[in-house]
N, C-alpha and C positions, 0 to 999 in steps of 0.2 A: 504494500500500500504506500501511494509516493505520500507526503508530507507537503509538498509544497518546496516553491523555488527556497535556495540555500539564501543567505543572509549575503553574497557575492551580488548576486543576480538581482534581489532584494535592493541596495545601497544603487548598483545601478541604475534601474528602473526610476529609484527615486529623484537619482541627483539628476538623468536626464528630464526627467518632468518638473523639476524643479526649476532646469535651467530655464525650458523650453515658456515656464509659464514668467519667467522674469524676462522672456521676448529676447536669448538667446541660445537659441540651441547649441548642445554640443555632444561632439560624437567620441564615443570609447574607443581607445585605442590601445589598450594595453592595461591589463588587470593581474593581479596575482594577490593571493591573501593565505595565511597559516590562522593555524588555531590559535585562541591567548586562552590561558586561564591563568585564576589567582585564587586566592584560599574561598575567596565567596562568589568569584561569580567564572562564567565560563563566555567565551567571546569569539573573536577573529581578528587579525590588523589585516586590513585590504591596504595595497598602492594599485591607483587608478594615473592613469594617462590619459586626458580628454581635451581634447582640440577642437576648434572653433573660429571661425570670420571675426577679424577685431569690431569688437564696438562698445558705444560708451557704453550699452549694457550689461556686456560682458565683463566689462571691469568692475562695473557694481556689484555682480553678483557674483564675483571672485572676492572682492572685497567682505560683503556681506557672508560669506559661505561657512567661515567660521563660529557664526554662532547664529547660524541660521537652524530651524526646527525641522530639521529633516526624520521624517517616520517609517517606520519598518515594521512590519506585521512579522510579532516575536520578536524582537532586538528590538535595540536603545542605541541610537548615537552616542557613544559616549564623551567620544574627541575627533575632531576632522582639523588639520591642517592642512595649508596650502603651504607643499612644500619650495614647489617652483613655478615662476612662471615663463615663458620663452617665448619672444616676441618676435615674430616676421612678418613681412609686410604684408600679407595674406593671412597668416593663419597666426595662433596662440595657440602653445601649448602647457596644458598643467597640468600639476602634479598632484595630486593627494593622499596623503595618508590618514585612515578613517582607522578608528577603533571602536567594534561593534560588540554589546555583550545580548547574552540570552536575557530575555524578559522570566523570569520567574510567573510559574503561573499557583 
């Protein structure tokens, strides 16, 4: 019996909807995530890679990203930085490292 999308697939889903409704879309380019856990709770660290057309809403919402209320059915945002970003004259590229933990039911 599946369970439903992993918490990977999960943070994706979200951060592209998220961009898309801040009126900048942006596209995944590169993902990788391992398990976290710690004595009380059980999680993942995702780095995501997601490229996008400069614009000034896309810097807002790079800006904004870090303590923006991003949702996960079963997980919790815990921590999202923006570790890099790399600008050329067409495209942006960024970086982030997301630390996702299970929701306790």
């Amino acid at each position: 019996m599946s369970r439903g999308p992993d918490a990977e697939t999960l943070l994706r889903r979200a951060l592209e909807a998220h961009a898309e409704a801040a009126g900048c879309p942006v596209a995944l380019v590169e993902s990788d995530w391992r398990r976290w856990a710690s004595v009380t709770f059980n999680g993942a660290r995702h780095l995501l890679s997601l490229a996008a057309p400069p614009s000034p809403a896309l810097d807002a919402w790079i800006a904004a990203l870090p303590d923006a209320d991003i949702r996960l059915r079963g997980h919790l945002v815990a921590d999202l930085a923006v570790e890099h970003v790399r600008r050329a004259e067409d495209r942006v590229a960024v970086s982030l490292e997301v630390l996702t933990v299970e929701e306790r039911r």
